[in-house]
C-alpha positions in Angstrom: -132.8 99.4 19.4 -132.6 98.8 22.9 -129.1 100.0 24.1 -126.6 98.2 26.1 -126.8 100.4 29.4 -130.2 99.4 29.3 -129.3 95.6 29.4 -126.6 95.9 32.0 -129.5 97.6 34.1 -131.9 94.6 33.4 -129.3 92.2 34.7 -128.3 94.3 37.5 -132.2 93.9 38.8 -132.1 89.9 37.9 -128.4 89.7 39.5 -129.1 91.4 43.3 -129.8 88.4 45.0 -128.6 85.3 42.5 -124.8 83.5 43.7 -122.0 83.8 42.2 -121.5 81.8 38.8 -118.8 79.4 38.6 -118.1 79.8 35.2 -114.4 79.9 33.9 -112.6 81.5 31.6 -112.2 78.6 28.9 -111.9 79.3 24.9 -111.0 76.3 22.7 -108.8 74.6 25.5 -106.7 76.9 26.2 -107.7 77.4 30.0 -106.4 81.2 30.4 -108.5 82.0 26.6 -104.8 83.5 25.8 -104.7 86.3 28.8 -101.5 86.1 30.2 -101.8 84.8 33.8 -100.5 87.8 35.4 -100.0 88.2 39.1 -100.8 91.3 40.7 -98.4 91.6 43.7 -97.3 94.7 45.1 -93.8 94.3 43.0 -92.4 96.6 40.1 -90.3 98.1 38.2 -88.7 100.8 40.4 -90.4 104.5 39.5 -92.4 103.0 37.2 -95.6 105.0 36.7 -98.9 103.7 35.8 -100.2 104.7 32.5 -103.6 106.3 33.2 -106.4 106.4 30.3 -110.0 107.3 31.0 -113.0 106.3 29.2 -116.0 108.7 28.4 -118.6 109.8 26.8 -121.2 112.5 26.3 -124.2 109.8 27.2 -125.1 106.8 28.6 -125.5 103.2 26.2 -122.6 103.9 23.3 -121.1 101.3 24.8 -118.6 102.9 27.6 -118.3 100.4 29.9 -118.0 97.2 27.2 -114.8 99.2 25.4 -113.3 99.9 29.2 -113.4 96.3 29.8 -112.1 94.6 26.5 -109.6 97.5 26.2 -108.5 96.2 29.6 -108.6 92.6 28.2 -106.4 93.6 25.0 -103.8 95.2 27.2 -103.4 92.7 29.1 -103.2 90.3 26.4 -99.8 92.3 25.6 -98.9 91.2 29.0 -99.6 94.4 30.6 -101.1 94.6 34.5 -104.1 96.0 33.9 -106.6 97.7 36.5 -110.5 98.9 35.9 -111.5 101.3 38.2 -115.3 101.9 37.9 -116.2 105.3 38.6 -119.8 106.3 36.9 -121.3 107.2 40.4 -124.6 106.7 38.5 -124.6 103.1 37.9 -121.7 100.7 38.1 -121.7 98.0 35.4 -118.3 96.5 35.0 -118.7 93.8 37.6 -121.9 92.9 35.6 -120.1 92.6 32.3 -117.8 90.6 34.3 -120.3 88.4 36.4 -118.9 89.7 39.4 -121.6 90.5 42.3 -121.1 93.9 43.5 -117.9 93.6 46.0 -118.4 94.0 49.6 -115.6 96.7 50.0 -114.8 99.7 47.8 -113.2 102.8 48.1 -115.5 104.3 51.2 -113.5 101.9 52.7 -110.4 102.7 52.2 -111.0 106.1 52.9 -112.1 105.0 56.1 -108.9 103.4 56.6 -110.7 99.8 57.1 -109.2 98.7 54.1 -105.8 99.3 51.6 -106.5 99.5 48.1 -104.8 96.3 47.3 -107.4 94.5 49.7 -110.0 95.8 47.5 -108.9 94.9 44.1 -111.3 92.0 42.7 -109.1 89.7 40.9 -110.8 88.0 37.8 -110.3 84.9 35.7 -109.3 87.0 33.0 -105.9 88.6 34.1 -107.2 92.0 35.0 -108.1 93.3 38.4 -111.3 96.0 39.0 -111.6 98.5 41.5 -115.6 99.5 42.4 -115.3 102.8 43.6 -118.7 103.9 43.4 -119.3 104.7 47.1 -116.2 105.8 47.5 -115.8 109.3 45.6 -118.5 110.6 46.8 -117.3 110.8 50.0 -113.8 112.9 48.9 -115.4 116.3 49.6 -116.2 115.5 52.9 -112.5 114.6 53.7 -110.1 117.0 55.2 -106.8 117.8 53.6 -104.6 115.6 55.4 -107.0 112.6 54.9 -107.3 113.3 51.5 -103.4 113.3 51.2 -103.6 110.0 52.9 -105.9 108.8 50.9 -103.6 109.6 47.6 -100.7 108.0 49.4 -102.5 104.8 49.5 -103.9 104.7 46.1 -100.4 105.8 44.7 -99.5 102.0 45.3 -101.5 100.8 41.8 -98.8 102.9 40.7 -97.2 99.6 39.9 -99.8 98.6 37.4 -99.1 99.2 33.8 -102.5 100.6 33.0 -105.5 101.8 34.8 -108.4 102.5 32.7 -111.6 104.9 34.2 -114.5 104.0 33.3 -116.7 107.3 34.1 -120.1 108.3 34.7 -121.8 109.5 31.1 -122.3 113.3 30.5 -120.5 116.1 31.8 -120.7 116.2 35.9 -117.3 117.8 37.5 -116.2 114.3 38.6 -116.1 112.8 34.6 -114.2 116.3 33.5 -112.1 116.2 36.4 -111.0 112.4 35.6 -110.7 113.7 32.3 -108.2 117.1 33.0 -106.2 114.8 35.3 -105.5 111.4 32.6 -103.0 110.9 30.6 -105.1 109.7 28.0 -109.1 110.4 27.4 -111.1 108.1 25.8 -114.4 110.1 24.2 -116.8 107.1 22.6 -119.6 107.4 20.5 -122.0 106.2 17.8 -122.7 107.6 14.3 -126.6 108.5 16.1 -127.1 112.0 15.8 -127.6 112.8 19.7 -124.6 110.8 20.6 -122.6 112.8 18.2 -124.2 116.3 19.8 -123.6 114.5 23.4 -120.1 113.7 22.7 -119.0 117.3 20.8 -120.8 119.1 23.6 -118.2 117.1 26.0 -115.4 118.5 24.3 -116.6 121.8 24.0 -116.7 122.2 27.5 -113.3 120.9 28.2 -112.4 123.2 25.8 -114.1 126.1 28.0 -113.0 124.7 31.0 -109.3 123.9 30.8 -107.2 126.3 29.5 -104.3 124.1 29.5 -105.1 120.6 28.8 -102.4 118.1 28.8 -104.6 115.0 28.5 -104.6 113.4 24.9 -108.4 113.6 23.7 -108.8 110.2 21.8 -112.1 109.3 19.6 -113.5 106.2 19.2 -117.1 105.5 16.8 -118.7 102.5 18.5 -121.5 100.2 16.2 -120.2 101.8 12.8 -121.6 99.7 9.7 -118.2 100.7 7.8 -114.6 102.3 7.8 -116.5 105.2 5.8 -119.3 105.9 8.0 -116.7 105.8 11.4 -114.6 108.1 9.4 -117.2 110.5 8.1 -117.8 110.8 11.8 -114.9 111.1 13.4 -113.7 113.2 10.1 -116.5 116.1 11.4 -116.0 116.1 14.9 -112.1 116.9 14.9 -112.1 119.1 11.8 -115.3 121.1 14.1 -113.4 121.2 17.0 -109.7 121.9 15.8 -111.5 125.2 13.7 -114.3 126.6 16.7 -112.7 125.0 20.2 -109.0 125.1 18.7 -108.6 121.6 20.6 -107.2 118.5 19.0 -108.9 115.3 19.3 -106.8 112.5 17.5 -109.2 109.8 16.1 -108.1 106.6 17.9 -110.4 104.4 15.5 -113.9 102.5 15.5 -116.1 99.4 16.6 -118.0 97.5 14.2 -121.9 97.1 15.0 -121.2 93.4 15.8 -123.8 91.0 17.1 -121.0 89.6 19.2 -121.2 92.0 21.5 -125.1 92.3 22.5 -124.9 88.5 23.1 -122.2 89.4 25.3 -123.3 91.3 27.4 -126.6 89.0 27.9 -124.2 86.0 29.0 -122.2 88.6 31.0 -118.8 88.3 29.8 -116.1 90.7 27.4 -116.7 90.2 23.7 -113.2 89.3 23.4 -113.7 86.2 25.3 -117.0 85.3 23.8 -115.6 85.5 20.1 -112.2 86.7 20.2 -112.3 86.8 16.2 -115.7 88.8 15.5 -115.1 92.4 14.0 -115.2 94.1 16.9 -112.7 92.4 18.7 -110.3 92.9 16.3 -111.1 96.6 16.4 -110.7 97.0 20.1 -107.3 94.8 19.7 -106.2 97.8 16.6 -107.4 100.4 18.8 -105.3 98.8 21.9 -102.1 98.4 19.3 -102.5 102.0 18.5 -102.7 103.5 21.7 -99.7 101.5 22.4 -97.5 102.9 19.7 -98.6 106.3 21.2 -97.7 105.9 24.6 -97.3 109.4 26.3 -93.3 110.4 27.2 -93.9 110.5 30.6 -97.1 109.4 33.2 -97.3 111.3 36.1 -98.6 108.4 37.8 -101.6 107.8 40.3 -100.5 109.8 42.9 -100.0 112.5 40.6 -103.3 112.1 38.8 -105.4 112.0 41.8 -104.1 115.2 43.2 -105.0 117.1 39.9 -108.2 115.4 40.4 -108.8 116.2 44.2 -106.9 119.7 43.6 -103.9 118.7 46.2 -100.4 119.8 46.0 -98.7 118.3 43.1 -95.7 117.5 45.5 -97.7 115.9 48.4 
């Protein structure tokens, strides 16, 4: 079966040079599809610390990207500010799921100080806000230190989001372990295939070899599972494996059902939970979403905070 990152790569090559569509966000009359019409000024609760949640997995087309986007969609049905920073360095595919053309400015650009972060956030119809930053990280080793702790600064200020969710790169580059170490909470998806299940234990076992101290939550999630038994079977081995040979605990989050919902999705270019709000996978994403919710860590450390773990600045810049 042909896989979803290979669709999203077939539109990308249909999408370079087609406009902009000027569909809206419209589900049975109710204008905002029942996302909350949240504004995403610069205002907040004072100290409030954005909750930060990275999604990963050990290869590419297990459906990454789509369960960034409608997790994003679920929070923000909870009336949460939600931001989606896309960071697979590879190939970028949340403005496709979104029909968003790629932006004109992304986060080269604010580290060459021709734009802030807020100018770069791409607002969408459905009450979250996406950041491409693509071009941007690959430009962080070049940057001396006192850029780079400029460059924190200013991307400390989604600090006054409720969640930002990473959507990574697939496979185990520095960059995807890194955004990993430096999370509050990691999302590791995959499928009940065989190699997706290798893929995704070998990404854990090497954040189990290279982090000593991890104080991330490893979350799993089994995407396009026919049943509760085979998604539990699944996530059943993988935990008990690496609890007893990588003494790391990985908490099962939950599963996705292989819906039909969601390749048609992604062919009309917009979030399963807007396309059919009631199929079996939205509701998984939305008891996936609840969950995580219930389980929010004690403490965030923030952007700021994350992003120095990440670039390996002072803690106290």
């Amino acid at each position: 079966m042909e896989d979803q990152a290979e669709k999203l790569r077939e539109i990308m090559k249909q999408k370079k040079n087609a406009p902009v569509s000027g569909d809206s966000f419209d589900l049975s009359g109710d204008t905002n599809g029942g996302m909350p019409k949240t504004g995403k000024g610069d205002s907040g609760q004072d100290g409030k610390k954005a909750r930060i949640i990275t999604v990963t997995s050990g290869k590419g087309g297990v459906g990454k990207t789509n369960l960034s986007v409608n997790m994003a969609l679920a929070f923000a049905r909870m009336g949460k500010k939600v931001v989606v920073m896309d960071a697979d360095l590879g190939l970028a595919n949340v403005n496709v799921i979104l029909n968003k053309t790629p932006p004109k400015y992304n986060l080269y650009h604010v580290i060459k100080k021709q734009k802030t972060i807020r100018e770069i956030l791409v607002e969408t119809e459905y009450g979250i806000s996406i950041v491409a930053g693509a071009s941007g990280f690959s430009q962080i080793a070049n940057m001396g230190k006192e850029e780079r702790q400029e460059f924190i600064r200013e991307l400390d200020t989604l600090s006054s989001e409720d969640i930002i969710i990473i959507d990574t790169g697939a496979g185990v580059s520095s960059n995807v372990l890194d955004f990993i170490a430096a999370a509050d909470d990691a999302v590791i998806i995959t499928t009940p295939e065989p190699t997706a299940i290798t893929d995704a234990y070998g990404i854990i076992k090497i954040i189990a070899t290279e982090y000593d101290a991890l104080n991330t939550g490893l979350k799993l999630v089994v995407n396009r599972a026919k049943g509760v038994a085979e998604a539990k079977n699944v996530a059943d081995r993988m935990i008990n494996i690496s609890g007893q040979f990588l003494n790391l605990r990985v908490d099962y989050l939950g599963f996705i059902y292989d819906d039909q919902a969601v390749p048609q999705a992604v062919l009309r270019q917009k979030p399963f939970m807007v396309i059919d709000p009631k199929c079996k996978a939205s509701q998984c994403v939305r008891h996936i979403v609840e969950r995580m919710d219930k389980n929010r860590p004690r403490e965030s450390g923030g952007f700021g905070v994350m992003l120095r773990k990440f670039f390996g600045g002072p803690q106290d810049a």
